[in-house]
DOSEKOL-434837 format. One record per residue (C-alpha): residue number from 1; x, y, z; residue in one letter. Coordinates in steps of 0.1 Angstrom, whole numbers, padded with zeros to 4 digits. Each point is the difference from the previous one (the first is absolute). Layout:
N
{NUM; {X; Y; Z}; A};
...
//
This chain:
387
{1; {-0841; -0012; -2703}; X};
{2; {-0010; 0015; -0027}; X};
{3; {-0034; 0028; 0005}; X};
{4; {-0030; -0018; 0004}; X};
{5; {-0035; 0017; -0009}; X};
{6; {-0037; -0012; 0006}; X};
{7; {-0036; 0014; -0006}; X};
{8; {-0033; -0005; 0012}; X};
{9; {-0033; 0011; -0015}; X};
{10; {-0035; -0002; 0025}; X};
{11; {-0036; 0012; -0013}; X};
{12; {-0009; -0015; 0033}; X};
{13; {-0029; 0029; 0013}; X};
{14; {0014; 0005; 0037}; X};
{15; {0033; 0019; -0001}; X};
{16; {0019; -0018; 0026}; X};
{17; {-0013; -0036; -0010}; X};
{18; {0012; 0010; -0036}; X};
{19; {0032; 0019; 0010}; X};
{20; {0008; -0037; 0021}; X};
{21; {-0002; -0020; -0030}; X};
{22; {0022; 0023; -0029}; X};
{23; {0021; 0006; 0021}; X};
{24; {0003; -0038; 0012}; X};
{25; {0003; -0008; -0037}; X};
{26; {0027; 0024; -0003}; X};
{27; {0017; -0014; 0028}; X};
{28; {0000; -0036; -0016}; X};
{29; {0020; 0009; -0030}; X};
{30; {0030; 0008; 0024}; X};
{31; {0009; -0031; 0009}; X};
{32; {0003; 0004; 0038}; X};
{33; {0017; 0034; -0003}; X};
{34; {-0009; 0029; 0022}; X};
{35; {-0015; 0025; -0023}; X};
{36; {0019; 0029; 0005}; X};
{37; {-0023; 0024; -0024}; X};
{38; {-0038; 0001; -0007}; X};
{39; {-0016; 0027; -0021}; X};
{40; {-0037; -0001; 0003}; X};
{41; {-0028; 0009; -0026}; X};
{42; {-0037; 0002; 0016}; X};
{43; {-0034; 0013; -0013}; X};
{44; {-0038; 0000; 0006}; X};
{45; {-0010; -0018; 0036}; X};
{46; {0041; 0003; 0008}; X};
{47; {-0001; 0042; 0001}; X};
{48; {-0030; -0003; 0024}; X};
{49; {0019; -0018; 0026}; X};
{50; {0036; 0003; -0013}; X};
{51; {0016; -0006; 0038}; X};
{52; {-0019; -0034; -0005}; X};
{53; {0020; -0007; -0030}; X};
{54; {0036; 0011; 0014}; X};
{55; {-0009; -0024; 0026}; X};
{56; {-0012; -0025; -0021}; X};
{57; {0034; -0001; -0024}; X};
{58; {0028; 0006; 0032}; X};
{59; {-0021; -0034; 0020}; X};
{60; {0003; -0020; -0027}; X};
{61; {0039; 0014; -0018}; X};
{62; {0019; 0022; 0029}; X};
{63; {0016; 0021; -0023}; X};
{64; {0026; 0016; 0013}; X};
{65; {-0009; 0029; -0019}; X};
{66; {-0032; 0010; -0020}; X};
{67; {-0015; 0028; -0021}; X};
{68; {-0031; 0002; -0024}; X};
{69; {-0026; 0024; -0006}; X};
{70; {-0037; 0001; -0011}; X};
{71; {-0012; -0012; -0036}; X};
{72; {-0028; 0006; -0027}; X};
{73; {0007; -0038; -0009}; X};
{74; {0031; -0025; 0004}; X};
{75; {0020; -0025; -0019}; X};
{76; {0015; -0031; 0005}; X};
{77; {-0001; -0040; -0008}; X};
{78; {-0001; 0013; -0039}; X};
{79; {-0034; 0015; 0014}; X};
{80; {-0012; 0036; 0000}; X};
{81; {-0028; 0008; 0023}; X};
{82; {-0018; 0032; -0008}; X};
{83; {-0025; 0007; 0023}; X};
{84; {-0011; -0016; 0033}; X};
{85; {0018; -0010; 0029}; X};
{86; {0035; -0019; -0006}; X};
{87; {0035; 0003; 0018}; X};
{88; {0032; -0009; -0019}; X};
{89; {0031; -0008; 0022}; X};
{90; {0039; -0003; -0015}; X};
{91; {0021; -0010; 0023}; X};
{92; {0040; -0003; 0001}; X};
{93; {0026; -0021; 0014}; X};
{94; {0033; 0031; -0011}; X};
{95; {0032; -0027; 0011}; X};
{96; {0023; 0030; 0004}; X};
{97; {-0019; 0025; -0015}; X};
{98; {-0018; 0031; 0019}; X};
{99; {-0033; 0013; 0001}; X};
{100; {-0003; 0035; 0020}; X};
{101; {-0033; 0011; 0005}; X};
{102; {-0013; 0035; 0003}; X};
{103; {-0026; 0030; 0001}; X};
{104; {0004; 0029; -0019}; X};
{105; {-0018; 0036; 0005}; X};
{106; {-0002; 0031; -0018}; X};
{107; {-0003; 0036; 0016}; X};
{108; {-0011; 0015; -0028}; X};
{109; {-0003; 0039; -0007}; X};
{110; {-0005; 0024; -0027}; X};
{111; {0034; 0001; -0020}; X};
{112; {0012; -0032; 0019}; X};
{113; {0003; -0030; 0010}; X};
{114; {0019; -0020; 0028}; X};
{115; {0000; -0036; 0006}; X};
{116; {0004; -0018; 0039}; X};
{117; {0004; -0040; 0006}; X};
{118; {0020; -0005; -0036}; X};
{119; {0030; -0017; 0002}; X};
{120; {0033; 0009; -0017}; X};
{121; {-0007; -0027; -0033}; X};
{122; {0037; 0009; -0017}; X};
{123; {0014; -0036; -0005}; X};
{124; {-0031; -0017; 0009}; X};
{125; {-0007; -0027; -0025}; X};
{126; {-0033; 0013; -0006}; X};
{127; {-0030; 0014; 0021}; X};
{128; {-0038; -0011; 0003}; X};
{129; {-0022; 0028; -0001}; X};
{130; {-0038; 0000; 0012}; X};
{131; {-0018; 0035; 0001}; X};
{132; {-0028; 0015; 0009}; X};
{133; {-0016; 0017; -0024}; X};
{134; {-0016; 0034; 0014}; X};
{135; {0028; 0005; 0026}; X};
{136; {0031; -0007; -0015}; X};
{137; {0018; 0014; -0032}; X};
{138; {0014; -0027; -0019}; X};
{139; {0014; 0015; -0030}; X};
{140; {0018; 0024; 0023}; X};
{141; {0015; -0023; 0021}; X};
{142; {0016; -0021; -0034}; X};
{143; {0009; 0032; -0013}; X};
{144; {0025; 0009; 0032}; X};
{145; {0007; -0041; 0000}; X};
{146; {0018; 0005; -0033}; X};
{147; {0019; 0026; 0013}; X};
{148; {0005; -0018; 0035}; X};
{149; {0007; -0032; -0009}; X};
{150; {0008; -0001; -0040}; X};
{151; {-0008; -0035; -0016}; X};
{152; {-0018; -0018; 0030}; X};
{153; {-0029; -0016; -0011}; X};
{154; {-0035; 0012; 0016}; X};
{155; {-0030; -0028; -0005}; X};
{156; {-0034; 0004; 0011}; X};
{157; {-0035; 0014; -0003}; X};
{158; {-0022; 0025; 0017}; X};
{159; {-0028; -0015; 0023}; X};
{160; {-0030; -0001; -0021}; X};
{161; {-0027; -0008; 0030}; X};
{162; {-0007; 0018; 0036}; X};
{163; {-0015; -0015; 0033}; X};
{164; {-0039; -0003; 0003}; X};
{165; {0006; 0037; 0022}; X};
{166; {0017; 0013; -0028}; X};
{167; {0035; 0000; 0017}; X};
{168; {0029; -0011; -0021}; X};
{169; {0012; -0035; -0001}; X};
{170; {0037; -0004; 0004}; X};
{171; {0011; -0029; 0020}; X};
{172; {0033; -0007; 0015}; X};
{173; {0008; -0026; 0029}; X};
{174; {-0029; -0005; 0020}; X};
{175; {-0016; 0037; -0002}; X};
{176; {-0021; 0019; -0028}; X};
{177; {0016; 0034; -0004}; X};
{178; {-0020; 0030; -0014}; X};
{179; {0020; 0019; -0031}; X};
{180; {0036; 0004; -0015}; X};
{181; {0009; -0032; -0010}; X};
{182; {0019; -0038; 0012}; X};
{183; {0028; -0016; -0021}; X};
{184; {0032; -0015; 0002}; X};
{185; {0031; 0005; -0006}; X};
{186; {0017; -0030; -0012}; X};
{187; {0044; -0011; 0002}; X};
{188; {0013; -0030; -0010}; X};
{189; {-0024; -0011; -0022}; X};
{190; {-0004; -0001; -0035}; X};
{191; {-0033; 0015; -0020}; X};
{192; {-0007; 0003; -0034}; X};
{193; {-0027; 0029; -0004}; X};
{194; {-0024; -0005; -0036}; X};
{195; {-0019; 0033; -0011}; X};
{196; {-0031; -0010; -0023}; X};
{197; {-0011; 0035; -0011}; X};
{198; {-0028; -0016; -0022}; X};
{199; {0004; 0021; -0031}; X};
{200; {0013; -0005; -0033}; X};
{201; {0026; 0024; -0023}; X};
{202; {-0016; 0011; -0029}; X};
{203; {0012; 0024; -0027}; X};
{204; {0036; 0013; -0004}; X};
{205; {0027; 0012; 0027}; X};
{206; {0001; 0037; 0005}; X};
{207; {0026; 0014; 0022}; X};
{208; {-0012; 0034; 0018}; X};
{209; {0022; 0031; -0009}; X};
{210; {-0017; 0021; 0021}; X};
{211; {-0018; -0005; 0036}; X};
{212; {-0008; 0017; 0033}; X};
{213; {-0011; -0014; 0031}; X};
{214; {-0029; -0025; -0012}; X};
{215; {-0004; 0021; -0035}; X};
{216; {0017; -0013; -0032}; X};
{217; {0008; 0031; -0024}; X};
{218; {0007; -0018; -0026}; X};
{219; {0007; -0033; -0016}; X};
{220; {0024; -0011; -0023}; X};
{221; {0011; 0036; -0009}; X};
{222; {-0038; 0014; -0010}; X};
{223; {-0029; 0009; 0023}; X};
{224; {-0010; -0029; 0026}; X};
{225; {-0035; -0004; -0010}; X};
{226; {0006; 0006; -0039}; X};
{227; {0021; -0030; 0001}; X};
{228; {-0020; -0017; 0019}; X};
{229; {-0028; 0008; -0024}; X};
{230; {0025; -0016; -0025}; X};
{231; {0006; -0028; 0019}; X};
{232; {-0030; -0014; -0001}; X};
{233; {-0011; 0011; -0035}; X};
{234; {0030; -0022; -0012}; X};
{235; {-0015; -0031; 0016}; X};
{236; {-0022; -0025; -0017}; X};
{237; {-0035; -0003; 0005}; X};
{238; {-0001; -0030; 0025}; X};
{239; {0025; 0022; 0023}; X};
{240; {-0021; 0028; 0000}; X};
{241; {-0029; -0021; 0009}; X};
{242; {0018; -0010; 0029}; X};
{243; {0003; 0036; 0012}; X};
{244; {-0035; 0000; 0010}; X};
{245; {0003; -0013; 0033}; X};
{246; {0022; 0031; 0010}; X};
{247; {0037; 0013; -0014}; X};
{248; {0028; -0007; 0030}; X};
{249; {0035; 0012; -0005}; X};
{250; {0034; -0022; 0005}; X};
{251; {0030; 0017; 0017}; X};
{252; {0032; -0013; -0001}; X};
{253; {0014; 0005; 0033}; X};
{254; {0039; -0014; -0003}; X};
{255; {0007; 0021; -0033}; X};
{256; {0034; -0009; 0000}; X};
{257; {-0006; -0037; -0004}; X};
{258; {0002; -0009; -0037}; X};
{259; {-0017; -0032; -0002}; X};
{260; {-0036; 0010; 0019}; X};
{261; {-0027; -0021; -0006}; X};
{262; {-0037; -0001; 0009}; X};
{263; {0003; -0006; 0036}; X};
{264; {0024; 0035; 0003}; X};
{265; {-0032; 0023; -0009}; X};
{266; {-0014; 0016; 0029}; X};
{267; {-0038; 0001; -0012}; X};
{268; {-0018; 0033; 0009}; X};
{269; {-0035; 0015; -0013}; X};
{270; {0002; 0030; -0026}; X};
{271; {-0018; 0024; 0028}; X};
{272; {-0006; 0033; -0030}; X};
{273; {0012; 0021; -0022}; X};
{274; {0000; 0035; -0014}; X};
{275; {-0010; 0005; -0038}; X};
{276; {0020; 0039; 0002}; X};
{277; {0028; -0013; 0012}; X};
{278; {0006; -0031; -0014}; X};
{279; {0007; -0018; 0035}; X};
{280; {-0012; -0032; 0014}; X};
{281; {-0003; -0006; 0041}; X};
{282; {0008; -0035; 0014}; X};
{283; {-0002; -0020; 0031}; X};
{284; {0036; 0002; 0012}; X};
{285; {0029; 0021; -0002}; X};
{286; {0017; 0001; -0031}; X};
{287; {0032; 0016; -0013}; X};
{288; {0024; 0007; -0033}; X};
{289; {0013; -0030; -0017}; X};
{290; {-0023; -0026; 0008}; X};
{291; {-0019; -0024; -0019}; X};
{292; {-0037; -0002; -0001}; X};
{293; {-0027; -0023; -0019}; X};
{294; {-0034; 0000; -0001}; X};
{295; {-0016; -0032; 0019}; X};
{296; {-0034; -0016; -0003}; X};
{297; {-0017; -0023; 0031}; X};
{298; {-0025; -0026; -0003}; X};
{299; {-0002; -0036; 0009}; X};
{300; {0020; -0018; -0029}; X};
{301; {0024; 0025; 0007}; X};
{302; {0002; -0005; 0036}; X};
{303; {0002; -0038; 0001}; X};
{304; {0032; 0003; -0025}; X};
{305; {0023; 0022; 0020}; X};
{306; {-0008; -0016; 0031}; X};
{307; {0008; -0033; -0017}; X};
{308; {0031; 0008; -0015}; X};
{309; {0013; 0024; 0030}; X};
{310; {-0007; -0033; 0021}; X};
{311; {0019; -0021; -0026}; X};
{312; {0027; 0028; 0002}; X};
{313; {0007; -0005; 0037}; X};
{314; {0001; -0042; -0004}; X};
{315; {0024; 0004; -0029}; X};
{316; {0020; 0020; 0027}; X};
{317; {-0003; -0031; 0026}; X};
{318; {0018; -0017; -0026}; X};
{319; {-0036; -0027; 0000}; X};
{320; {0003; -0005; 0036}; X};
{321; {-0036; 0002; 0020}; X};
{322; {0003; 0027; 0023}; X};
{323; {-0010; -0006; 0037}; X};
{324; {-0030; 0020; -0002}; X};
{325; {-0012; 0034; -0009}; X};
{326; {-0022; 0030; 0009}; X};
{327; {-0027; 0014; -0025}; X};
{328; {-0015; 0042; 0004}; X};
{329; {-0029; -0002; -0027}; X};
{330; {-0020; 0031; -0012}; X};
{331; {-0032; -0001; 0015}; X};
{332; {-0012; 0013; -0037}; X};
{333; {0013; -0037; -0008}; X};
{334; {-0015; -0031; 0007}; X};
{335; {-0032; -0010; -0018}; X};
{336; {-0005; 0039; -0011}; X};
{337; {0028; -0001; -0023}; X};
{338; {0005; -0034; -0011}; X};
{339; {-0040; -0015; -0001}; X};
{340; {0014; -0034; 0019}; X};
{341; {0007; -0006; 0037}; X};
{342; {0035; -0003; 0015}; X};
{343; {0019; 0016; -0031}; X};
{344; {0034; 0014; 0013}; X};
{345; {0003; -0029; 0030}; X};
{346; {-0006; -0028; -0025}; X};
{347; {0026; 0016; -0023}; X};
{348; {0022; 0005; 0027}; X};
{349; {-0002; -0037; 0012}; X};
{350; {0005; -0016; -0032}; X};
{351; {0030; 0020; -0013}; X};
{352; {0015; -0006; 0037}; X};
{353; {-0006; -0034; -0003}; X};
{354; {-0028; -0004; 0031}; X};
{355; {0026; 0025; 0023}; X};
{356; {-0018; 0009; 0036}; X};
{357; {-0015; 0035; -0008}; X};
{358; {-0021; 0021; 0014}; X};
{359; {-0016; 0037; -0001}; X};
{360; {-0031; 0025; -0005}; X};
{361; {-0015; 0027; -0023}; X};
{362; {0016; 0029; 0012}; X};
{363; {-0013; 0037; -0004}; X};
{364; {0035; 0007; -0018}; X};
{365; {0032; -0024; -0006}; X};
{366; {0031; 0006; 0009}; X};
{367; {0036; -0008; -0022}; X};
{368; {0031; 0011; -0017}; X};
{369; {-0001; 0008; -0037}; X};
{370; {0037; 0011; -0010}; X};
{371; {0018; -0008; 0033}; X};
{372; {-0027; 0024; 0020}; X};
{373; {-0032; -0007; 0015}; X};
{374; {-0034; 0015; -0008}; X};
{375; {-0036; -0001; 0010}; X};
{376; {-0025; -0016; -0031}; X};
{377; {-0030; -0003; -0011}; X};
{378; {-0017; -0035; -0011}; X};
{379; {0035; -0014; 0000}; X};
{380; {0009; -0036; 0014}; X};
{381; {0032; 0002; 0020}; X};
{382; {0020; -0032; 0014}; X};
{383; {0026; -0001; 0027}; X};
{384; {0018; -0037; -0012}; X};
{385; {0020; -0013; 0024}; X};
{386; {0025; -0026; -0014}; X};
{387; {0008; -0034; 0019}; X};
//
C-alpha cells in the first residue's frame, strides 16, 4: 500500500463538534486505514478550548500520533480561512513509513544557545518543524541543523496564534504544551519540499567580491552600494517603478551549482547602508564569491513563482498526482497580497491536480533554498509527498 493522505476542513463554532467532523472527513479519504499521522491547524473558538479540540480530532481519527499548533487562519479544501474560528485536520495512513513526534526547548543565554527534546535528524528523510514564536529560536536551530544533519529537509511554519490566556499553542498527542516547539521526524518516506519566496529577479547578476558577516563590501569588484546605485539606474523605467514597493536582495546560496535558477535565491531585505563607506547591510549572512540580484515583491510577482515552483515539483513526479501535500502560507498572504480569497490553496490544488492538502498562515515559513533550510518571510512553502 502505497501512503494514503486525507483532510478535513470545519468552520463549525464549537471546537470539539468541529474538530469531530474534519477530522472524520479526513478519516474518510483513507479508505479504512488506521491513520497513523494527524497534524492539526486550529484558530478562533479552537484556542479558547484547545483540549476540546484534541479531543474532538483523537474521538473521531485515533491517530496514533498527532501534532499541530495555534493559527491566525487555516487552509484546506482549496479554501483559506482568515479570520474566525476553523480547524483544518491532515491526516496519514505512512504504509512503512515513520513519523516520530517530538518537543523541542531552548535554554537560552547570553552568547548561547542549547537545544533539549531534538532528535538526531542526520539521515532522516526530512523533518516537520512547528515553533513558537517568542520562545524558540528558529533561525538558530536550522543554522546548527545544517551543520548536524547537512541536506535534510526542514518544512514548517511558526505558530501565528496563542490561547485566549495568552499561553502558546503547540499541540502534540492529546496535550497542549507551552513553548519550544513539536515536529516530526520522518524515515522511510518520501517528501518533496517547494520554497515559494514570492519575489521576482530584476536587474543583472552581481557576484559579491567582498563581504563580512551580514555586510557586503563590495559588489562586482567596486563599492556595494555604488553598484547597486548602478544597478538600478541601468534598468528601464517600468523596473524602477516596481522598486516602489521595497528593494529585496537575492542570494545564491549553492554557488558552486552552475545552472541556478529562480528558485536557488535566498530572498532577504536590503536592511542599510553606509554612503562613506560604500557598504550595504542585508538580512542574512553573506560571504566572497556569491551571487546576488536585486528582487522585487508584489502580487503578480508572487502568484508566478509559486506557480511555476509548483509546476517544478509536478514536472519532478514525472505528472503523477501526489498523495497529498502540506501548505505554510505567510500570514502577510492571503487576501492582503493578492486582493482574492483562497490564493496560494487554490493554486496549490489545481497545479496538484485536487491532491488532499492542508495548512495555515504562519508567523514565518520554514524550507530549504540550496539544499539548506531557512526561516521566510511572506513565502509559501509545501511539503509534497509523492504516491
Amino acid at each position: 500500500m502505497a501512503i494514503r493522505i486525507g483532510t478535513g476542513l470545519s468552520t463549525e463554532p464549537d471546537a470539539r463538534i468541529g474538530a469531530i467532523e474534519a477530522a472524520s472527513i479526513a478519516r474518510e479519504a483513507l479508505d479504512g486505514e488506521p491513520a497513523d499521522l494527524a497534524i492539526v491547524f486550529a484558530c478562533g473558538a479552537h484556542l479558547a478550548a484547545p483540549e476540546a479540540t484534541l479531543e474532538g480530532v483523537h474521538e473521531a481519527l485515533a491517530p496514533v500520533t498527532l501534532i499541530g499548533c495555534g493559527a491566525g487562519g487555516v487552509l484546506g479544501d482549496a479554501r483559506e480561512i482568515e479570520d474566525g474560528t476553523a480547524v483544518t485536520v491532515w491526516a496519514a495512513a505512512l504504509d512503512a513509513g515513520v513519523a516520530t513526534p517530538f518537543h523541542a526547548e531552548a535554554d537560552i543565554a547570553e552568547d548561547h544557545v542549547v537545544f533539549s527534546g531534538l532528535p538526531d535528524l542526520e539521515g532522516a528523510a526530512g523533518a516537520i518543524l512547528l515553533p513558537d514564536p517568542f520562545s524558540f529560536p528558529t533561525d538558530r536551530l536550522l543554522h546548527e541543523l545544517a551543520t548536524e544533519a547537512p541536506g535534510v529537509p526542514v518544512l514548517g511554519g511558526v505558530s501565528s496564534a496563542r490561547t485566549l490566556d495568552g499561553a502558546s499553542a503547540l499541540f502534540l498527542g492529546e496535550e497542549l504544551r507551552e513553548g519550544g516547539a513539536v515536529g516530526l521526524r520522518l524515515d522511510d518516506l518520501e517528501l518533496l519540499p517547494c520554497v515559494s519566496q514570492g519575489a521576482a529577479p530584476i536587474g543583472p547578476e552581481m557576484t559579491i567580491t567582498a563581504a563580512e558577516g551580514h555586510v557586503i563590501h563590495e559588489l562586482a569588484g567596486k563599492a556595494a552600494l555604488l553598484r547597486l546605485r548602478e544597478a538600478i539606474e541601468e534598468m528601464h523605467e517600468n523596473e524602477r517603478a516596481s522598486l516602489a514597493g521595497g528593494l529585496l536582495v537575492g542570494i545564491v546560496i549553492d554557488g558552486d551549482k552552475p545552472d541556478y535558477r529562480q528558485g536557488d535565491f535566498l530572498v532577504r531585505g536590503l536592511l542599510g547602508s553606509d554612503p562613506e563607506t560604500g557598504t550595504v547591510t542585508v538580512g542574512s549572512p553573506v560571504r566572497q564569491g556569491q551571487v546576488l540580484r536585486l528582487h522585487v515583491r508584489d502580487a503578480a510577482s508572487a502568484d508566478r513563482d509559486l506557480r511555476e515552483s509548483l509546476g517544478l515539483r509536478v514536472q519532478a513526479l514525472g505528472g503523477e498526482t501526489p498523495a497529498g501535500a502540506l501548505l505554510f502560507s505567510c500570514n502577510g498572504r492571503g487576501r492582503g497580497m493578492f486582493g482574492v480569497a483562497d490564493h496560494d490553496a487554490a493554486a496549490l490544488d489545481r497545479q496538484l491536480a485536487g491532491a488532499p492538502a492542508a495548512g495555515f498562515f504562519a508567523a514565518g515559513e520554514i524550507g530549504p533554498v540550496g539544499g539548506e533550510s531557512f526561516l521566510h518571510g511572506f513565502t509559501a512553502t509545501v511539503a509534497i509527498f509523492p504516491a
